[in-house]
Phi, psi and omega in degrees: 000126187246131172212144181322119183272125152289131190300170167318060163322263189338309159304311174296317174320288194310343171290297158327278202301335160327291216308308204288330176275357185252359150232051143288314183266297152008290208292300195323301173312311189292331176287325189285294207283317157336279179289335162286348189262315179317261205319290183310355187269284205287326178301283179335310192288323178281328161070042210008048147293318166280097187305150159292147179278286193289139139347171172281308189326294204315327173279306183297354164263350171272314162301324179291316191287333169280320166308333183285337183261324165301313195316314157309329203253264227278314176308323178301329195264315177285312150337274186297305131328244153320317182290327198286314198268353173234045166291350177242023189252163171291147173321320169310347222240304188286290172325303213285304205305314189289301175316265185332308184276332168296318197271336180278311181300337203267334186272314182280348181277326176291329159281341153302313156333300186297313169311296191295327200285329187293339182280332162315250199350305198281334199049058175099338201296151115308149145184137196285310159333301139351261176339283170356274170357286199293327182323291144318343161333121170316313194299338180310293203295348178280327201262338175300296215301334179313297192294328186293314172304323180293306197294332169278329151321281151351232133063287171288307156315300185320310186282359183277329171249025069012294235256340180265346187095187162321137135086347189275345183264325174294337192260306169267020137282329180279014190047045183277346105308024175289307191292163153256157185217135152318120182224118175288127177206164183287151185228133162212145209236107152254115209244129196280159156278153171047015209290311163329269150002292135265028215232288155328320195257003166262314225067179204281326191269323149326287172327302172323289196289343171293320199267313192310325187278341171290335173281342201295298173319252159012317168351296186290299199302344182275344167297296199274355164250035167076003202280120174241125148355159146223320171201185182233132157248093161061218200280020196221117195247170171230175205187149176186156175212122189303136167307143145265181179264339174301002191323116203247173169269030157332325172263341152308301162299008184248291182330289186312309200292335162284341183297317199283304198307307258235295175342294209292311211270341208295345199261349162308324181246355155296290172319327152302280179268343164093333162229152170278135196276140196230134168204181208235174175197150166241175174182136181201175178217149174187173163316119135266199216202126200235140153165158198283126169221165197093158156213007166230104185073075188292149173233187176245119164244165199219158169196150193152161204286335172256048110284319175282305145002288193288321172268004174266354184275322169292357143304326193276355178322307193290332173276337202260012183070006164235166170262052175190141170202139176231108188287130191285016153306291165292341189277344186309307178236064157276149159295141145246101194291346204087338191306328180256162163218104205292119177231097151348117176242016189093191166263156177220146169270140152240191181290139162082350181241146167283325151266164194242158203265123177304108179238171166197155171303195188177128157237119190262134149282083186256129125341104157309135190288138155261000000 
């Protein structure tokens, strides 16, 4: 029995609040470095005939104090903003968007600036002259094109840790998977229904937009339950979650919560496509083996005997009549919390393993999250 969940708010929220912190401190450094290249630049070149108008403290606390605050402003408008609403958009689209709206506030902060240091100056005064002065400041175009290149960076890197999921584009810069390494982990096989069927009755290329709007949807919800991507095989995603001693139901709640999303969306793919995306999941856990392969489109991949398991337990749905299986393995180690109620379906052979594996359905019960 399945009832409307509200998603992992909060997770998704603790995701969002990373990303803005690490590049709040990311901006703070590029500001701290900004201003040590400033001063020491301008000595060396004056070769001290020219004084800095501020101390060495007064520019590092000034740079610094500006990087922390775009960073705060402009990291929020990407974080929040831009990665969210053009995340299923081309990349280009999202960079011009970013490029553009940085150069216009940046154009309008400067001249808000320029107005206050003249009125200082000025005590209240207008004068145009003045104005001119700040305006016009070289330092301006330098401070333009630097930041716009950080802001754009930014930018990119987000979609870029997209595009490897959470924590994996950080892993493969420390070379933390260079080596392989043994990981205990949750597995779940998510396979759309009838995607032949449709695929025929849409054509390939609608279909293609069938399946982009159906993983987009399904996203979140595999984000906000601790869920990392591992692949998309054609109408079929896989999904995992490292074991902890902490071991939560998480992959049971990412199942209901795409079960919602894909609910919440129907009247969106009756109108598009005249059908609603349907999917059947197996789920098991065992060792794999982690580690980098490739050198031209390096990936993280995993092996071991439960993947092939996990996707043979997910073939048997259509015989046994559910959209769900589960190895009474892994249910061994779910808290059993009540969210579920567990039905035996026996031991079963599957292919390729010599002895046979215990499974069961499952009907889940959620609770709306408070």
């Amino acid at each position: 029995m399945l009832r409307i969940t509200k998603s992992r708010q909060r997770t998704s929220r603790n995701l969002k609040w990373s990303k803005l912190l690490v590049i709040v401190v990311a901006w703070g450094i590029i500001g701290l470095l900004v201003s040590i290249y400033d001063y020491f630049v301008l000595q060396s070149l004056m070769a001290g005939t020219i004084q800095p108008k501020n101390g060495f403290i007064a520019n590092i606390l000034y740079n610094l104090g500006i990087g922390i605050l775009a960073a705060c402003i402009g990291g929020s408008f990407l974080t929040f903003y831009v990665h969210e609403k053009f995340r299923d958009s081309p990349y280009w689209k999202s960079i011009a968007l970013v490029g553009c709206s940085f150069l216009v506030v940046s154009s309008f902060l400067i001249w808000l600036v320029a107005i206050v240091q003249m009125l200082i100056e000025t005590n209240g005064t207008w004068n145009l002259a003045i104005l001119k002065v700040y305006l016009f400041d070289p330092s301006h175009v330098k401070n333009l094109l630097l930041w716009l290149l950080v802001v754009m960076f930014t930018q990119i890197t987000l979609q870029v840790n997209d595009k490897f999921g959470p924590q994996i584009l950080i892993n493969f810069i420390l070379g933390k998977y260079h080596n392989p390494k043994e990981e205990t982990r949750i597995f779940m096989f998510v396979d759309l229904i009838s995607s032949t069927t449709i695929a025929e009755r849409l054509g390939y290329e609608k279909y293609h937009l069938f399946l982009r709007d159906y993983y987009a949807d399904i996203t979140n919800s595999i984000l906000n339950n601790r869920g990392d991507i591992y692949q998309y095989i054609g109408d079929e995603v896989v999904i995992s979650w490292r074991v902890t001693t902490s071991l939560t139901d998480d992959c049971f709640r990412c199942y209901v919560d795409m079960r919602n999303a894909i609910a919440m969306k129907k009247k969106k793919y009756e109108a598009s496509y005249g059908i609603v995306p349907d999917f059947k999941a197996g789920l098991h856990y065992g060792k794999v083996m982690m580690g980098e392969i490739g050198i031209i489109k390096r990936e993280l991949t995993f092996s071991g005997d439960v993947l092939n398991t996990t996707s043979r337990i997910q073939g048997k749905c259509n015989e046994f009549s559910v959209k769900i299986l589960v190895s009474d393995e892994l249910l061994a180690l779910i808290p059993d919390n009540q969210i579920y109620q567990r039905i035996p379906l026996g031991n079963i052979e599957l292919r390729g393993k010599e002895s046979r594996v215990a499974i069961s359905t499952v009907e889940l019960q959620m609770a709306v999250d408070s």
